[in-house]
C-alpha positions as CSV (number, residue, x, y, z in Angstrom):
1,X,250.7,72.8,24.1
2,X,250.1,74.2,20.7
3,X,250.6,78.0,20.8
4,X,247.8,78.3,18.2
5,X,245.2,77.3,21.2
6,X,246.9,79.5,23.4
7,X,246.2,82.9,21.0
8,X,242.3,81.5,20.2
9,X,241.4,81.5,24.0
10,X,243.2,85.0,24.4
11,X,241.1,86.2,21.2
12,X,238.2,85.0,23.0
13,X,238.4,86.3,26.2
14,X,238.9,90.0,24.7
15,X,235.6,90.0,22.9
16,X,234.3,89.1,26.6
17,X,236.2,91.8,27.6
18,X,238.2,90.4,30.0
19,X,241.7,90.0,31.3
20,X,243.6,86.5,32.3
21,X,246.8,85.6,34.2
22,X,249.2,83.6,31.6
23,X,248.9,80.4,33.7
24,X,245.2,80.5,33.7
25,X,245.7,80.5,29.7
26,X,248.0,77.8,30.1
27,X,245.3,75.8,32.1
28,X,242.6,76.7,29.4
29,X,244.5,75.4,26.6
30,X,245.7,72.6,27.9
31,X,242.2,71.3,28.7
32,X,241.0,68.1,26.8
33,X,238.1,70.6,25.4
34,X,239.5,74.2,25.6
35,X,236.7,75.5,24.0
36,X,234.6,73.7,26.5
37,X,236.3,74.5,29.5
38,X,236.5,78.8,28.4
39,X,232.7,78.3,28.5
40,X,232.6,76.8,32.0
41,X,235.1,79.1,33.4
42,X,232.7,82.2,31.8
43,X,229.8,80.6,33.4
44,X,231.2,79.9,36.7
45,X,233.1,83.5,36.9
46,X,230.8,86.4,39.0
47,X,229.8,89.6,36.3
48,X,232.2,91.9,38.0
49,X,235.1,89.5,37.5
50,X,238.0,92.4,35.7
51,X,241.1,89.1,35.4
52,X,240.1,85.8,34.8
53,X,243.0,84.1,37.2
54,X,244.4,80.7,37.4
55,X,241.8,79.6,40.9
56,X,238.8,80.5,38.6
57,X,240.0,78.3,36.2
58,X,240.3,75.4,38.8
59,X,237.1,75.8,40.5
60,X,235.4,75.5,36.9
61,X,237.3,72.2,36.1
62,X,237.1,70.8,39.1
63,X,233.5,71.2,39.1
64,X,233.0,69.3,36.2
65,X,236.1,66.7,36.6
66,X,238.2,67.9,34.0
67,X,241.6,67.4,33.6
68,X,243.8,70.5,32.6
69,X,246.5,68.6,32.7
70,X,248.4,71.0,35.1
71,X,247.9,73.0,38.3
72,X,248.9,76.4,39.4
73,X,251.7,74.6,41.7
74,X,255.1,74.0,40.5
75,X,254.6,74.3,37.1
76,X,257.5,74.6,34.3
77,X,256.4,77.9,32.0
78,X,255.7,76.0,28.2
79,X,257.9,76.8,25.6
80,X,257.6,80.7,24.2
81,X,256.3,81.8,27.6
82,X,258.4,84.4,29.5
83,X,258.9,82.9,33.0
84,X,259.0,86.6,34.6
85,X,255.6,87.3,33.2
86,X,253.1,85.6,34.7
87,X,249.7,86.8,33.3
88,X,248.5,88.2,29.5
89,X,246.4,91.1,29.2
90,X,243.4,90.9,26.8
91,X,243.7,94.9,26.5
92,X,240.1,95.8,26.2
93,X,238.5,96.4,30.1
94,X,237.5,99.0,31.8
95,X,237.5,99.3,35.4
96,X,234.4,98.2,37.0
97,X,233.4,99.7,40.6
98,X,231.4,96.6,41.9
99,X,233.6,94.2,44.1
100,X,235.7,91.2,42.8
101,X,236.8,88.1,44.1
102,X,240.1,87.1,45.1
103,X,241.2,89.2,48.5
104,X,245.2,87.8,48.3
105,X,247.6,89.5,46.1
106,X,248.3,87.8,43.0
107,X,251.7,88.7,41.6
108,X,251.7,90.1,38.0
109,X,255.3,91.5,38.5
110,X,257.5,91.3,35.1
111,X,257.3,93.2,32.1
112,X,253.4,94.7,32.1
113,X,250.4,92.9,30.4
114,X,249.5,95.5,28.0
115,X,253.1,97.3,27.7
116,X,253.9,100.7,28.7
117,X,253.1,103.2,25.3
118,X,256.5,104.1,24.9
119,X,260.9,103.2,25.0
120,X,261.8,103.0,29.1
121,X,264.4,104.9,27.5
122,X,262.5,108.2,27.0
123,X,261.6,108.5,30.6
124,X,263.3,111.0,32.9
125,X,262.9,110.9,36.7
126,X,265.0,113.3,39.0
127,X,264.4,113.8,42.9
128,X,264.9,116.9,44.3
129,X,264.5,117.6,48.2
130,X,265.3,114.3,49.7
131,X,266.8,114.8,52.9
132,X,267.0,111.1,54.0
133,X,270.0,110.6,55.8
134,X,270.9,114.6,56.0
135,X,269.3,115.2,59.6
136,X,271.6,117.2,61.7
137,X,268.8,118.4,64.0
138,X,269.6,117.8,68.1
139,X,266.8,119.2,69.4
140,X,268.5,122.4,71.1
141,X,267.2,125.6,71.0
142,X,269.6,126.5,68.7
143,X,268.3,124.1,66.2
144,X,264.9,126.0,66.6
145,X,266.4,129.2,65.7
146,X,268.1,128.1,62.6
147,X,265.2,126.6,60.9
148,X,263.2,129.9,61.6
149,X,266.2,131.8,60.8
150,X,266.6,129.6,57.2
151,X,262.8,130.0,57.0
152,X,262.7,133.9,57.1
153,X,266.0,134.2,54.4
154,X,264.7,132.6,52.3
155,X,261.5,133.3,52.0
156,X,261.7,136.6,52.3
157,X,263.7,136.8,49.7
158,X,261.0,136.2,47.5
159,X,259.1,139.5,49.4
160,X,261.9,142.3,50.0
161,X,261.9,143.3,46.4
162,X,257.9,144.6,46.8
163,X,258.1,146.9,49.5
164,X,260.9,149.3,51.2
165,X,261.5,146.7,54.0
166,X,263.1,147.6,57.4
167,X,264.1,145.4,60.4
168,X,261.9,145.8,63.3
169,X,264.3,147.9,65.8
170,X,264.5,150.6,62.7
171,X,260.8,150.7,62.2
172,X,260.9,151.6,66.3
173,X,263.3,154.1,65.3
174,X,261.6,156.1,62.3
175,X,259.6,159.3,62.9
176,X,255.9,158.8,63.1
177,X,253.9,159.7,60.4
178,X,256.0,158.2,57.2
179,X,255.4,155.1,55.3
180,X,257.3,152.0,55.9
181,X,257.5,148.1,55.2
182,X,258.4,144.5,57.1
183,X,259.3,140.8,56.1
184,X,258.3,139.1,58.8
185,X,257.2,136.0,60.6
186,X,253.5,135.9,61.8
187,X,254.7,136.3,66.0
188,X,250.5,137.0,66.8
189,X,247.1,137.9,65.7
190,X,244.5,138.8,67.8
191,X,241.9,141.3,67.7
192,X,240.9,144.2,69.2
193,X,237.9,146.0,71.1
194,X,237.1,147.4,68.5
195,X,236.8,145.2,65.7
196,X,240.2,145.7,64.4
197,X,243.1,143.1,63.8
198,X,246.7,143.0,65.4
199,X,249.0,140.8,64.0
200,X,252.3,141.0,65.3
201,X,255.8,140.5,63.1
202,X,259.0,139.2,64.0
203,X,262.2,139.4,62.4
204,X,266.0,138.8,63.3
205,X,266.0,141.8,65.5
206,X,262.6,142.2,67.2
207,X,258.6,142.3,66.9
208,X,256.7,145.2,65.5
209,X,252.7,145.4,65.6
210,X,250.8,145.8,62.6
211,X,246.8,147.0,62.6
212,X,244.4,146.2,59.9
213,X,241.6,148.2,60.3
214,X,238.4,146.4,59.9
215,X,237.1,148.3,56.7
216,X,240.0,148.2,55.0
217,X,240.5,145.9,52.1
218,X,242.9,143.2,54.0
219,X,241.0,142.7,56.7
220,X,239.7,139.8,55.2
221,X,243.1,138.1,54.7
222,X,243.4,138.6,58.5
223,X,241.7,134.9,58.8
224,X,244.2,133.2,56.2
225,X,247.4,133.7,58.3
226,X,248.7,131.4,60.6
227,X,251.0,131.9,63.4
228,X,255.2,131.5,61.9
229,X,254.1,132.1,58.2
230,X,256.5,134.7,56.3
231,X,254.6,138.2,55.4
232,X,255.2,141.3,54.3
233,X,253.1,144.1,55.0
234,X,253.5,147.9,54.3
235,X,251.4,150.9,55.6
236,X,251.6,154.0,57.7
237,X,253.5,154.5,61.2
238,X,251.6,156.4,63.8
239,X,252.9,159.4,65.1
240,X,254.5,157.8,68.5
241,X,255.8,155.2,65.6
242,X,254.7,152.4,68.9
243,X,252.9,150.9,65.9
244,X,252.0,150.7,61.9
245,X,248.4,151.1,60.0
246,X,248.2,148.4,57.2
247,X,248.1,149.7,53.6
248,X,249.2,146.3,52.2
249,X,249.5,143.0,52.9
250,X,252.1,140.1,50.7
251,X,252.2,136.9,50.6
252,X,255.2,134.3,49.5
253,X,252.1,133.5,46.8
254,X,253.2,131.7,43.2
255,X,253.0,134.3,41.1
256,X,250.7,134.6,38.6
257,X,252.4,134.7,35.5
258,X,253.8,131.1,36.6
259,X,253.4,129.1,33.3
260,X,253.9,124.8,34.4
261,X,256.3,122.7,32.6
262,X,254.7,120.0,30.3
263,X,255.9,116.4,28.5
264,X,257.4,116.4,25.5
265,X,255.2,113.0,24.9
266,X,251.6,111.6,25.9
267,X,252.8,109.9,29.4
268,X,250.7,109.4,32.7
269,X,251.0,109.2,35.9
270,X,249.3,107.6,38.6
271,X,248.8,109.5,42.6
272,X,247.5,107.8,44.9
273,X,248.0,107.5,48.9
274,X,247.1,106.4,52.7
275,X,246.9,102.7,50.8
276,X,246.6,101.4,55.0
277,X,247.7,97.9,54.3
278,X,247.3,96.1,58.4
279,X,243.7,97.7,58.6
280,X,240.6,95.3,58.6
281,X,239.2,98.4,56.6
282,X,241.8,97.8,53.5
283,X,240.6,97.6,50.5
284,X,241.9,94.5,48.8
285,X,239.4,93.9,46.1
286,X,239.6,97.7,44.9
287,X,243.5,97.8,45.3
288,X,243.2,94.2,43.0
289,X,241.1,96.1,40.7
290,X,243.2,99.3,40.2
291,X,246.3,97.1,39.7
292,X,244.7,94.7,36.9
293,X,243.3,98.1,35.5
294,X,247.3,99.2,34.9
295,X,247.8,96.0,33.2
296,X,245.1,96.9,30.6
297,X,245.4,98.7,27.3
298,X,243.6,101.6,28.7
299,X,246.3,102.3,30.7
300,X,249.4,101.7,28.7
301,X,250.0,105.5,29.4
302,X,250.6,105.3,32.8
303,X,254.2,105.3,33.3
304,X,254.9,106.3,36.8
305,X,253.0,105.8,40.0
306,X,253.3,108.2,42.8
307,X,252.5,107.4,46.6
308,X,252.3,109.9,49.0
309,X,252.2,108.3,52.4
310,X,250.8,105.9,54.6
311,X,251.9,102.9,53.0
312,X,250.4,100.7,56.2
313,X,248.0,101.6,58.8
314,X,250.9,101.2,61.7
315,X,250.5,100.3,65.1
316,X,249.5,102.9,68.2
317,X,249.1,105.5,65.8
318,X,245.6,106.3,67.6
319,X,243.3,105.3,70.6
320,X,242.5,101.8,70.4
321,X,243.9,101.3,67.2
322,X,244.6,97.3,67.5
323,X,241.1,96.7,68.1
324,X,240.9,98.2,64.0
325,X,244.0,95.8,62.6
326,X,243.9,92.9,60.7
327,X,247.8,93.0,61.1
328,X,249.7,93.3,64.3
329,X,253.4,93.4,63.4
330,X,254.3,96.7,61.8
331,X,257.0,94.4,59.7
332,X,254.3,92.2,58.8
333,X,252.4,95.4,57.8
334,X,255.2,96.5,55.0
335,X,255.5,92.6,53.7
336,X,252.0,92.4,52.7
337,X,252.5,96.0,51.6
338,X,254.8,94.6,49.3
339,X,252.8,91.8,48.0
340,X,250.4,93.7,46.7
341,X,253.1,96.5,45.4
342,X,254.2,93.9,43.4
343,X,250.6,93.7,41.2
344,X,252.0,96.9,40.2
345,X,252.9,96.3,36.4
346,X,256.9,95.9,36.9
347,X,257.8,98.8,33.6
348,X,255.9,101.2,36.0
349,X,258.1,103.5,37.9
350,X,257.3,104.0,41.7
351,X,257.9,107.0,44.2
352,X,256.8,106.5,47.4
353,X,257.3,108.8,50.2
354,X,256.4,108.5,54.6
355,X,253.4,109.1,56.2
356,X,252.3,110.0,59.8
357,X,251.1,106.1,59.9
358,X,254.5,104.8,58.8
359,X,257.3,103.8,61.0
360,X,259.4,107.1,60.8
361,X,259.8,109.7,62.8
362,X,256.5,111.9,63.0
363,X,258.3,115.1,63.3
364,X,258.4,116.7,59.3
365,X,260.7,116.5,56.9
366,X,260.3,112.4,57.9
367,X,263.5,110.9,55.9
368,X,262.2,107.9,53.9
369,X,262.3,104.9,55.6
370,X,265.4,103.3,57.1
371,X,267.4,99.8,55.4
372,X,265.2,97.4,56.7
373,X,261.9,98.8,55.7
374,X,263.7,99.7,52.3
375,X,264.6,95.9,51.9
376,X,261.4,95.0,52.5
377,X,259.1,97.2,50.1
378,X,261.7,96.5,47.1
379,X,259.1,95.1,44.4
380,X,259.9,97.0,41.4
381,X,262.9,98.9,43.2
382,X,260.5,102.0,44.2
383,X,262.6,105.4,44.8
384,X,262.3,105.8,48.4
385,X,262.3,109.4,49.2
386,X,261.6,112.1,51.8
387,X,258.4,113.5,53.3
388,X,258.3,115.8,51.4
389,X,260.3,115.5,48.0
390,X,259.8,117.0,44.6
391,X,260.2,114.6,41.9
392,X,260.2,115.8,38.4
393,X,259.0,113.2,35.5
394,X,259.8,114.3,32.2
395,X,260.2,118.2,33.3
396,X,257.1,117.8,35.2
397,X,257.6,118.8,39.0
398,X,255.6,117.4,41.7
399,X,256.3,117.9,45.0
400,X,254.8,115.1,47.4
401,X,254.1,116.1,50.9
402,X,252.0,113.6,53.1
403,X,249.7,116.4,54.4
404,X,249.6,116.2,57.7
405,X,249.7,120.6,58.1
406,X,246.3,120.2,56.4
407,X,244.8,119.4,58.9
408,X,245.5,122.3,61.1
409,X,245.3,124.8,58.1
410,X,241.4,123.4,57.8
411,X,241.3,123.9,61.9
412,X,242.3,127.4,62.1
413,X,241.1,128.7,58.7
414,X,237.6,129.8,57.8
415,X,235.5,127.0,55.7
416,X,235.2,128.6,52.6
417,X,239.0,128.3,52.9
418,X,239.5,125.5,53.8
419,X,237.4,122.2,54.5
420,X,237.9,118.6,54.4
421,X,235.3,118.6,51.7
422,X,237.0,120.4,49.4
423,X,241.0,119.5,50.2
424,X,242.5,121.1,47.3
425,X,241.5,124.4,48.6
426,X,243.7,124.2,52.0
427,X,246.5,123.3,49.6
428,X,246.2,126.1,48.0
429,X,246.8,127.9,51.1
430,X,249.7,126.3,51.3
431,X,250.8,127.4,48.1
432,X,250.1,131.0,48.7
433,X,252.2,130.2,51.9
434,X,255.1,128.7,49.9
435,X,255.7,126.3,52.7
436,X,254.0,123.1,53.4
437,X,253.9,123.2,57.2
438,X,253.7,127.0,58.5
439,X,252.4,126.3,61.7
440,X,255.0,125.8,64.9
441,X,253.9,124.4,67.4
442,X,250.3,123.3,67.2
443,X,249.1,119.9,66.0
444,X,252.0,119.2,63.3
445,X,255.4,118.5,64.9
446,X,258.5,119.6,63.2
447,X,261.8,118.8,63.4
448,X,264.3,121.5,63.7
449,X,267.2,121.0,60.8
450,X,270.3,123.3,59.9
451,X,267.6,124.5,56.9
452,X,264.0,124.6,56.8
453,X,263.1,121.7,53.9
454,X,259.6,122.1,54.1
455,X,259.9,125.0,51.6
456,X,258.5,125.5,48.5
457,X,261.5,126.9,47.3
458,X,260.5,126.4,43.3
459,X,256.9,126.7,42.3
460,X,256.0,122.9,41.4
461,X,253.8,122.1,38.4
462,X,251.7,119.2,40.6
463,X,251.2,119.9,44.1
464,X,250.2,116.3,45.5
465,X,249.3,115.4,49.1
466,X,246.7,112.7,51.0
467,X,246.3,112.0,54.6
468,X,242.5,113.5,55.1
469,X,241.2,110.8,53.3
470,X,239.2,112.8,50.6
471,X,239.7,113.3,46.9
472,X,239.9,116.8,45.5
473,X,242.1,118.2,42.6
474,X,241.8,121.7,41.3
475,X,244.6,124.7,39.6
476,X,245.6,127.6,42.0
477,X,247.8,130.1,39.8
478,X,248.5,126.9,37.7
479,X,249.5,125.0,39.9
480,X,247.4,121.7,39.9
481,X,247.0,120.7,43.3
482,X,245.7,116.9,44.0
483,X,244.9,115.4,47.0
484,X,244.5,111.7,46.1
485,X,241.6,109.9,48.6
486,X,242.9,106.7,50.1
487,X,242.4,103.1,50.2
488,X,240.8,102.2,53.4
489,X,236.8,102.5,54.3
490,X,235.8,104.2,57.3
491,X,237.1,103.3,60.6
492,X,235.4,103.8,64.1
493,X,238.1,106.4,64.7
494,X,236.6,108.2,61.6
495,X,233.0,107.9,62.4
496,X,234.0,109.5,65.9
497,X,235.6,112.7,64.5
498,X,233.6,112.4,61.2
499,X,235.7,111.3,58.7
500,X,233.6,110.2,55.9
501,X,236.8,108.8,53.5
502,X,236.9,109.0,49.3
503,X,238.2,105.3,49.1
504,X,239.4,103.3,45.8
505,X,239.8,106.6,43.8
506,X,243.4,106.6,41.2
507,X,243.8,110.1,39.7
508,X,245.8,110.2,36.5
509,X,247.5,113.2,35.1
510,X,248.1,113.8,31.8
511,X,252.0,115.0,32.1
512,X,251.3,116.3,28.4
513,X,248.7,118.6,29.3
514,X,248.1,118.4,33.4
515,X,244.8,117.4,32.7
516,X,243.1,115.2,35.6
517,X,241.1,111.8,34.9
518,X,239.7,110.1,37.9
519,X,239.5,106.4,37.6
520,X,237.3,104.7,40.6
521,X,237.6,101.5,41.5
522,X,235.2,100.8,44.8
């Protein structure tokens, strides 16, 4: 096949505007007529169609008798054509948000259609956090005790230095009437008859009540704690010294002076999550169109793709759940997981951490999948991390944290807070918390470890989660804070607790600037 007719269809189908799998080029120009045959393929394709692929190439030729003098099947690659790279990008179209054909993946592994923008060699990727494989956690109370123990160290480390902090029995100890300060845990909150608010610390060696008085300045910060979150509070002791009046009230926080690390280069990267491959509510055709998108010239940039849970929809994960599964077999689940993981241009790099749908433990920090799921989801040899896990791209940080807390930090908080509608604004709760799961006890289970890992220890420069289903990015002290959307439509079991999703949406961040594009693709 002369390559000459090869380039001429390529430069035709990018004044269309459209992409085309390498074999369907090889079909085109080895037609009697290629010119000919382009225009019945055009003809016969829908106006949504993003990749002109090797099937509507077929269907045209076949409709009209035509012999392209090969088939998709079993075909040797022609001289000059890279066997590993299936497809060639036309580098010119946009995403389009109205459906496309073809439901089953179509590999476009290999080197990427349009070419990532820069030398593999000036990447950096680090991953900080990962605890897979370092559970030591039994289960016995003394487990429990050590986290909490880890927990208050640590970060109250980060609090001692603003206030002349006591342990509890020495605050029971003091004269009444002086001033004094605690690093505690959050033991209770609760109000009282008369308006005012008790919250309760604990430390190492005791509890000690606090009062916020209901005209004073904090008592609005009153509805942001939750129960085991670290605090410091300061104020006045009463003259039996039984309890202390609040003057002021610390969080972990990031402090605002926090300036985020940046790129040295213009490099992207792509979060996403909840992709819910083993639903009947998957979205193939917008999955298909955000991975032929990364194969276009508009996203050359994008240089790393970051997954944050829920990589399948899982099996008995909810009420009734196999009547909602076009999969049964959780295995099954991760292969065709994989399938479409490899449409993922193959010069992308991909971290992919657990979700509450995957098969790992549900108790947080979930390690990252065991060795056969691992050898399973190996298209493009994805780092396989932790729930969570900071990884840092090019002196970028992001910590990736499935999100599960968020739901019970939108439960007990007040709306304006916190709200499904608005995501980013519970993560920023968390940030103020410095800990991605606060809560004990309620509906997020924990596993008890020799450290708490759930930690912000560092502040992160991206703060990414998913699992609510709904797209919402914003800055909290500088800290961007993304929660991602998902890939599956709503669900029964979302129309029953009201769950209206923010589906086919692929945030890209700048790692440059930190500076958030949206691309939709449903």
């Amino acid at each position: 096949m002369p390559l000459e007719a090869s380039a001429r269809i390529v430069s035709e189908l990018t004044s269309r505007g459209y992409n085309a799998e390498r074999e369907a080029v090889t079909q085109l120009s080895s037609a009697d007529d290629p010119h000919a045959a382009l225009e019945r393929v055009m003809e016969a394709v829908s106006d949504d169609t993003l990749v002109v692929r090797t099937e509507h190439v077929q269907a045209a030729l076949a409709a009209t008798g035509s012999d392209a003098n090969s088939t998709a099947g079993g075909r040797e690659p022609s001289p000059g054509h890279d066997a590993d790279d299936p497809s060639v990008s036309t580098g010119t179209s946009a995403p389009n948000p109205a459906a496309t054909d073809g439901a089953t993946p179509v590999e476009t592994g290999g080197s990427s259609d349009a070419g990532r923008s820069a030398n593999p060699d000036l990447r950096s990727l680090e991953i900080i956090g990962d605890m897979t494989g370092e559970s030591t956690g039994t289960g016995e109370y003394s487990d429990f005790v050590s986290v909490f123990r880890d927990r208050l160290e640590r970060l109250g480390s980060k609090l001692r230095g603003r206030i002349n902090h006591r342990p509890a029995t020495a605050i029971q100890n003091m004269p009444g009437g002086g001033e004094v300060g605690m690093v505690g845990l959050v033991n209770d909150i609760r109000s009282t008859a008369s308006g005012h608010w008790l919250v309760e610390l604990e430390d190492a060696t005791g509890t000690f009540p606090w009062l916020v008085m209901k005209d004073r300045e904090y008592a609005d910060l009153v509805g942001e704690l939750l129960c085991d979150e670290v605090l410091a509070m300061e104020g006045t002791l009463a003259d039996d010294s039984g309890i202390a009046f609040v003057d002021s009230m610390y969080f972990p926080d990031i402090p605002r002076t926090h300036e985020p690390s940046t790129a040295d280069r213009h490099v992207q990267a792509a979060l996403i999550s909840d992709v819910h491959v083993g639903s009947q509510e998957f979205m193939h055709d917008a999955w298909n169109r955000f991975t032929d998108w990364l194969h276009t010239k508009q996203a050359q940039h994008v240089e790393y793709l970051l997954i944050a849970g829920d990589m399948v929809e899982g099996v008995g994960i909810y009420p009734d759940q196999d009547e909602e599964l076009d999969i049964i077999d959780i295995y099954e689940q991760y292969e065709v997981f994989n399938e479409y993981l490899k449409q993922v241009p193959g010069d992308i790099e991909i971290v992919m951490i657990p979700g509450n749908h995957d098969a790992v433990r549900l108790a947080e920090p979930q390690p990252g999948f065991n060795e056969d799921l691992r050898a399973i989801m190996s298209a493009h040899d994805p780092r396989i991390v932790s729930n969570p896990s900071t990884v840092t791209l090019e002196g970028v940080s992001v910590l990736m944290y499935h999100g599960v807390s968020l739901d019970e930090v939108i439960a007990e908080l007040p709306e304006e807070k916190a709200s499904y509608e608005e995501p980013h604004k519970a993560m920023y709760q968390l940030l103020k918390k410095r800990h991605v799961a606060p809560q004990f006890g309620g509906h997020t289970r924990l596993a008890p470890e020799e450290q708490d890992y759930l930690i912000m220890e560092d502040v992160p420069d991206i703060f990414h989660t998913g699992h609510v289903h709904k797209l919402g990015f914003g800055k909290y002290h500088n800290v961007l804070a993304i929660n991602s959307g998902c890939w599956q439509s709503q669900t029964d079991f979302q129309k029953s607790v009201n769950i209206d999703p923010d589906a086919g949406y692929a945030p890209i961040v700048d790692l440059d600037t930190l500076d958030v594009t949206v691309q939709k693709f449903s």
